[in-house]
N, C-alpha and C positions, 0 to 999 in steps of 0.2 A: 504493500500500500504506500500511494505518495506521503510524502511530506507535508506536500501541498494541500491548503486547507479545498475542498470541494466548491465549485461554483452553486451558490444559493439562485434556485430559478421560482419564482411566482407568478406564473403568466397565465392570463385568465383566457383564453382562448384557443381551439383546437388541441384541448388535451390528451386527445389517439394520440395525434400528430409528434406536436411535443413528447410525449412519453417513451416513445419511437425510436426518436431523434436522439433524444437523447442519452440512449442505451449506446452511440459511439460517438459524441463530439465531449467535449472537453476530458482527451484522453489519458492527458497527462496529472489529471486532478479528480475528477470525476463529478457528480454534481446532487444535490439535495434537492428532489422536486418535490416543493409544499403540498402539489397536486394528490400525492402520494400521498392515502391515509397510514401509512405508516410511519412518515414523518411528521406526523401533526402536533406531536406533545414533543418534539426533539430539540435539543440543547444547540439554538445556532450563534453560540457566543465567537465559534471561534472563524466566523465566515468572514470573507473579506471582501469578497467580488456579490452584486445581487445583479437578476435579471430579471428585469421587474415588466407586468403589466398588469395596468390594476391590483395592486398586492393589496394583502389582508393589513386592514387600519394596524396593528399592532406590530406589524413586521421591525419597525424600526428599534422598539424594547425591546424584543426575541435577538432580534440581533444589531446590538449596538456596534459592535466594529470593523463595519464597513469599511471599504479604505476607498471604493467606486461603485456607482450606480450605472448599472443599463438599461434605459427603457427598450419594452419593446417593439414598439414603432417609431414614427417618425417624430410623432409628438408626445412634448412630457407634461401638460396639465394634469394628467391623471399620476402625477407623482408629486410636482411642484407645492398642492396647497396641503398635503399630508402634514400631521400629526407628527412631532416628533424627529422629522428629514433632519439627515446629519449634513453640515459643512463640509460635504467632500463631493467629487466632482459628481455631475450628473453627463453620461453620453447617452446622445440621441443614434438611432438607427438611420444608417444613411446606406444606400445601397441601388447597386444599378439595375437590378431586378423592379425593385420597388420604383424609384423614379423614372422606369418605362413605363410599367402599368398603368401607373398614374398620368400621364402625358399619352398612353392611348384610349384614356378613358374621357381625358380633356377634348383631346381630336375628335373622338366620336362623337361628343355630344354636339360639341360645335359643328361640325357638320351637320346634324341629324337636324338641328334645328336651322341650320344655312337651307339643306334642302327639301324644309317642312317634313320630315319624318313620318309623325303623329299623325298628317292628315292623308297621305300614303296607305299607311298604316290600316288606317278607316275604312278606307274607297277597297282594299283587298280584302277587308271581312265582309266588306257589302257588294263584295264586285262589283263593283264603278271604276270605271274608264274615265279616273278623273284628273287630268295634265294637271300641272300646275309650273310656271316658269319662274324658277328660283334664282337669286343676284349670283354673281361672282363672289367668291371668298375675297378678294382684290378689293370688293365694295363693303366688303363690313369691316367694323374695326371692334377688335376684343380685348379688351382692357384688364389684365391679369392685377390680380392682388396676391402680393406676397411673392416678392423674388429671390426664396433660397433656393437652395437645390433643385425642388421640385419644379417650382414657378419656372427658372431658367431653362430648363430642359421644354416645361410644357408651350414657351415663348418660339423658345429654338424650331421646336414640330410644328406649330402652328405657323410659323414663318414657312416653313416647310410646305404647307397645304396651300400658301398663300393669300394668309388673310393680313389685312394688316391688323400688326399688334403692338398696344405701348402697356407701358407697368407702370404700377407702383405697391412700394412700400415707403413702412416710417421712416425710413433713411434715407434717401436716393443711392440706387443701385447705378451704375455706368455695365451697359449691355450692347454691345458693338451694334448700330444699325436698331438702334430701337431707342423710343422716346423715353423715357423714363418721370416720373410727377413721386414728391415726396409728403409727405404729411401734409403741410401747407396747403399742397394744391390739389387737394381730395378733388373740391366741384371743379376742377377744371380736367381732372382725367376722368370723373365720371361722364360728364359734358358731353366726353369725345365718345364715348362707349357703349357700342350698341350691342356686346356680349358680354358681360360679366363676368369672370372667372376668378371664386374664392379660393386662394390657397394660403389665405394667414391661417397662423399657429392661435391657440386661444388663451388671451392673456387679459387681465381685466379692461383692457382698451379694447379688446376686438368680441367682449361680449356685447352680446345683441346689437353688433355693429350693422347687419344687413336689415335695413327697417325699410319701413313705406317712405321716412323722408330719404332713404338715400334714394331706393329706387325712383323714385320723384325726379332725382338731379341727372339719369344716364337721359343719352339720348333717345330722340323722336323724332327723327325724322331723317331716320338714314334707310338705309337698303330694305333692311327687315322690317321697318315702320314701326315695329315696336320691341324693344330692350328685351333683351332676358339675361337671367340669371341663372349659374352656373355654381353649385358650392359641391367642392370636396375636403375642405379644410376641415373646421370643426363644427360641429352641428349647433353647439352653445353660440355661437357668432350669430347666425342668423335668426329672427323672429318672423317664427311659421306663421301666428294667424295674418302679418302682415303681407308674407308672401300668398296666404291666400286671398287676402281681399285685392293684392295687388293686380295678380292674374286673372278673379274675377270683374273689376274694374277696368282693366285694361291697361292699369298703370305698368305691365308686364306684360307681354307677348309669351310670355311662356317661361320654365326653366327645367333644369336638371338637377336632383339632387342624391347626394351619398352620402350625406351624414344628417341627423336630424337630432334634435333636443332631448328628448328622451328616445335612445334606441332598446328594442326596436320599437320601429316607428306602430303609434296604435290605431290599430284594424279599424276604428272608427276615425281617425284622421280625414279629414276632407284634402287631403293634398293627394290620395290614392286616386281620386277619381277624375281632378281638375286638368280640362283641357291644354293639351300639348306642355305636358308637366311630365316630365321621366322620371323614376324614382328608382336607383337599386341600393342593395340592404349594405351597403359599409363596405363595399369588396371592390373600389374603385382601385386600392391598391393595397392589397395586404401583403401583411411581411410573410416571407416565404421564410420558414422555419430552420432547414438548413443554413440559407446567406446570415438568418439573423446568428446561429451559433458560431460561423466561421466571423465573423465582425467582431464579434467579443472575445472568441478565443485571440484577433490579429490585436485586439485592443488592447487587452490583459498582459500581451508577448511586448508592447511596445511600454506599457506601464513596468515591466519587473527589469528593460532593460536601461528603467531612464528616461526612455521618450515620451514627448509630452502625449497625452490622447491628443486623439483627432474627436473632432464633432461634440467640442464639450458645451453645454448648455450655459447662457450667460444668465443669472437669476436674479438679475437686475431687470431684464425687459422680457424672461420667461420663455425662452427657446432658444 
């Protein structure tokens, strides 16, 4: 048996999968899955490393000396306002699996609603031979929120498809051949924005950030004639009943969504049924279980030789 104290794993999802998985990654150490009722009453004073999603409120007393936290996706609000978080670093999951997934789920939606989809869709359940002549990608302009990793990649593809695209975040980003708008100038890249696309992280600024007065401020009167909105960030950001009266007002043309306020989303929701509204269940880009164990095993290898982590969460602005 190692030396090495075992990697502590608490990950509240796909636990076949994980359990699986992790019968060969962290080989050199081995690993404690909380998931495991046989670990439930176990002594984890002497763990060092945690790989956390959604962990049990109490994890931080069970085991006080951490030395690094993993989340295990992309985002760490579900670690950040815990009980008892020790001062030591937090890494986010970053991964080239995941930020494709994600940027093909962006691409699709934005197309689907570039070339009416939903009413497609319709005309083939009713067999109706019903044209419709949709803009050029060239004539709409998609206005990304949130240019880390993911946002960058999803700007890049959608350049790709040839829509035009500008960003922003709280800080101004510099993105070769792309407009870029910072805090300041929120109504002035909404102004320009006849597609929407959320990919802020959720921090007490970006709660209930998507409301009826923002979509108020995107454009009207471009290719699409009317705005929509696009969220795969986090579901606390946006305010559903707004987006539903926005859609059915018309203050929205339509949107797409993967994440929602309480998941999952409830079967009496009126956003299930509202016109040219897509909705899938949280899988725009999940972590793929393996990449997430070889990231933390590369991370832990760079931590014991010295080197700084990569992707450490700043918990001053919460991502």
């Amino acid at each position: 048996m190692s030396a090495r104290p075992p990697v502590l794993v608490d990950i509240k999802f796909n636990p076949e999968g994980v359990a699986r998985i992790l019968k060969t990654a962290f080989a050199d150490r081995g690993s404690i899955n909380l998931a495991d009722p046989a670990n439930r009453g176990r002594d984890l004073g002497e763990m060092e490393y945690a790989l956390l999603w959604k962990p049990d409120a109490d994890l931080f007393q069970r085991a006080p000396n951490l030395k690094v936290i993993f989340s295990g996706g992309a985002g760490v609000d579900h670690i950040i306002g815990m009980d008892g978080l020790p001062e030591i670093p937090i890494v986010r999951f970053v991964d080239r699996s995941l930020t494709t997934r994600m940027s093909e789920w962006v691409v699709m939606q934005c197309l689907m609603h570039l070339r009416g989809q939903y009413a497609h869709d319709i005309h083939q359940r009713r067999r109706k031979w019903g044209k419709s002549i949709a803009p050029e990608a060239a004539e709409v302009t998609v206005g990304v929120m949130g240019l880390g990793i993911l946002g960058q990649d999803a700007v890049a593809k959608l350049k790709m498809m040839g829509f035009n695209v500008i960003g922003w975040s709280r800080t101004r980003k510099e993105i070769d051949g792309v407009e870029t708008f910072d805090a300041g100038e929120l109504d002035g890249f909404l102004a320009r924005t006849d597609i929407l696309v959320g990919l802020l992280p959720l921090t007490p600024e970006t709660t209930g950030f998507y409301d009826s007065g923002l979509f108020k401020k995107l454009r009207r009167d471009g290719a699409l004639g009317r705005p929509v909105f696009i969220n795969a960030g986090r579901g606390k950001s946006q305010v559903e009943a707004d987006i539903v009266s926005a859609v059915r007002d018309g203050t929205l043309g339509g949107a797409s969504l993967d994440v929602f306020e309480v998941e999952p989303l409830a079967s009496d929701s009126p956003l299930w049924e509202l016109e040219n509204v897509f909705i899938t269940p949280h899988d725009a880009a999940v972590s793929e279980e393996n990449a997430l164990f070889r990231h933390v095993e590369a991370q832990i290898a760079r931590f014991e030789r010295g080197e700084p982590l990569q992707f450490v969460v700043d918990r001053a602005v919460g991502y």
